[in-house]
C-alpha positions in Angstrom: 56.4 68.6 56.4 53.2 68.4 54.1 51.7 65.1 52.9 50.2 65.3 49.6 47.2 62.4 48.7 46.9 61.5 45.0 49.9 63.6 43.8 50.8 62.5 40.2 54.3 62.3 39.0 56.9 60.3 37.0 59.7 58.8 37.5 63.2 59.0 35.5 64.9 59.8 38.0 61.7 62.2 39.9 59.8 64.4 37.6 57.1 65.6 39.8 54.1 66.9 37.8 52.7 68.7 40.8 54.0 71.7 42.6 56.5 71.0 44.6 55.6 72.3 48.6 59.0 72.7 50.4 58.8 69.5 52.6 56.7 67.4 50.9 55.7 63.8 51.4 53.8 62.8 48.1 51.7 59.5 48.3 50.8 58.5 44.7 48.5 55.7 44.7 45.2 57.2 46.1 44.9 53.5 47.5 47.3 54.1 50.4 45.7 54.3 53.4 45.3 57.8 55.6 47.2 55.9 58.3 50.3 55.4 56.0 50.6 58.8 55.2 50.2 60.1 58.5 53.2 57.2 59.2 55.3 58.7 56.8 54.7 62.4 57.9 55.4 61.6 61.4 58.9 59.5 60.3 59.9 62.4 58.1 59.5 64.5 61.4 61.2 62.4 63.1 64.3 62.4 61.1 64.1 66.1 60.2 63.3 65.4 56.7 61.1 68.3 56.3 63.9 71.2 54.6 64.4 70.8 50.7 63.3 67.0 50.6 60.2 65.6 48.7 59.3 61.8 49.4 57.3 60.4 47.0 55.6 57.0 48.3 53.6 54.1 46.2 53.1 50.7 46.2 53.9 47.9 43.9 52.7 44.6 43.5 55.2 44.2 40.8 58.6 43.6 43.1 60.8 40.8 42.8 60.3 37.8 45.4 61.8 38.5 48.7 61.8 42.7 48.2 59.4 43.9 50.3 60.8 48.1 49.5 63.1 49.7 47.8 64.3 53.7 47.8 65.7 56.1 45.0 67.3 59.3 45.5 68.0 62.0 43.3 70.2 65.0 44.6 68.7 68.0 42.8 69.9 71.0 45.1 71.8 71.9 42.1 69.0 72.8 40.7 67.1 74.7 43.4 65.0 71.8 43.3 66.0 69.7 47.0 66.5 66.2 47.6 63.9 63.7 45.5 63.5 60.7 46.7 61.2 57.8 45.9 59.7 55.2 48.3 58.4 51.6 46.5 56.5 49.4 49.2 55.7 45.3 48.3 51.8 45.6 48.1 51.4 42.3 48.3 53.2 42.1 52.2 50.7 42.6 55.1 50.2 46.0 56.4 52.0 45.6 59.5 55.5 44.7 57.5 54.7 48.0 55.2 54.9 50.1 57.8 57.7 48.4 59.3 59.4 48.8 55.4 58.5 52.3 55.6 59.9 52.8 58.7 63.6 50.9 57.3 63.2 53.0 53.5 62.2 56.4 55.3 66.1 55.8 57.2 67.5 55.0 53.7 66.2 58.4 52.8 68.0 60.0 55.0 71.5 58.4 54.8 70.9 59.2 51.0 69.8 63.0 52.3 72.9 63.2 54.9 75.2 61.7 51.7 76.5 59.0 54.2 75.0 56.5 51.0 75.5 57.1 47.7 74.9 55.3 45.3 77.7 55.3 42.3 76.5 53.2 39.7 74.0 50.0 39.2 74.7 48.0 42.1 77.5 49.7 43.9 77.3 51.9 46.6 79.9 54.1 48.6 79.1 54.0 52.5 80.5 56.4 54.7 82.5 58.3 51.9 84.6 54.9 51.7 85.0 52.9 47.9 81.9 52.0 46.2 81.1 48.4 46.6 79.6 46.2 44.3 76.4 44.7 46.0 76.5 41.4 44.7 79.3 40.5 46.5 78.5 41.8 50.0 75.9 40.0 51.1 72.6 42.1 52.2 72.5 42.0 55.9 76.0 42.8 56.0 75.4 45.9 53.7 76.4 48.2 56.6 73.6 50.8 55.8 71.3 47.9 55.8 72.2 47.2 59.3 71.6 50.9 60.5 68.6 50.8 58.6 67.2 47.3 60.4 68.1 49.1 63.8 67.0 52.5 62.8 64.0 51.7 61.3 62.6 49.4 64.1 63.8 52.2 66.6 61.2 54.6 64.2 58.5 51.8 64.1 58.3 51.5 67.8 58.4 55.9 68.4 55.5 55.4 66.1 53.5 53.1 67.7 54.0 54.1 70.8 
């Protein structure tokens, strides 16, 4: 697993502008710290995210109130072209909760990557292969892939740091 600094590209769904590198963690804002990207590398490690899957990470100071992260997935194997996904972190949270949202939206990646979540339309989700749910009436922290991802992802923070 590479991690590429500075690596342009555009989103609808992932357009990458660059080359792709098989394996490829692409920061996109040249402001993220070395430390973040060498957080993401190792998490990507971690979860054996490193085969046809290209994680493209940037921050926002643009989020809604109360969203500290968010991740989109695009399955393009179809297309010879791997998993895309993209990683949006709240710039405007301390650095200590981004790389704890890292660590939660780097195991979103791979339930998206595994097809355990998928997501069906705007605001409905399948988990699990069951029926897709619409969000708004399951509350988030009983989202069941939120709940893996809480555990998960401090589980991944805390390998990290150790």
């Amino acid at each position: 697993m590479q991690v590429l600094i500075n690596s342009m590209f555009v989103l609808n769904m992932l357009y990458f502008t660059t080359t792709l590198v098989e394996g490829a963690v692409l920061i996109a804002d040249k402001s993220v710290p070395k430390e973040v990207a060498e957080q993401a590398q190792c998490y990507a490690q971690l979860l054996a995210l490193d085969q046809h899957v290209y994680i493209a990470i940037s921050f926002s100071r643009d989020l809604p109130p109360g969203v500290d992260g968010y991740t989109r997935y695009q399955n393009t194997e179809s297309y010879n072209e791997g998993h895309q996904i993209r990683i949006v972190i709240n710039a405007n949270i301390n650095r200590a909760q981004q790389i704890r949202v890292l660590a939660h939206e780097m195991i979103h990646a791979k339930q998206f990557v595994e097809g355990r979540l998928v997501r069906c339309s705007t605001g409905h989700y399948s988990w699990e292969r069951g029926v897709c749910t619409d969000t708004k009436h399951l509350p988030y922290y009983n989202r069941p892939w939120e709940k893996e991802a809480f555990k998960l992802g401090n589980q991944l923070y805390y390998t990290y740091t150790k």
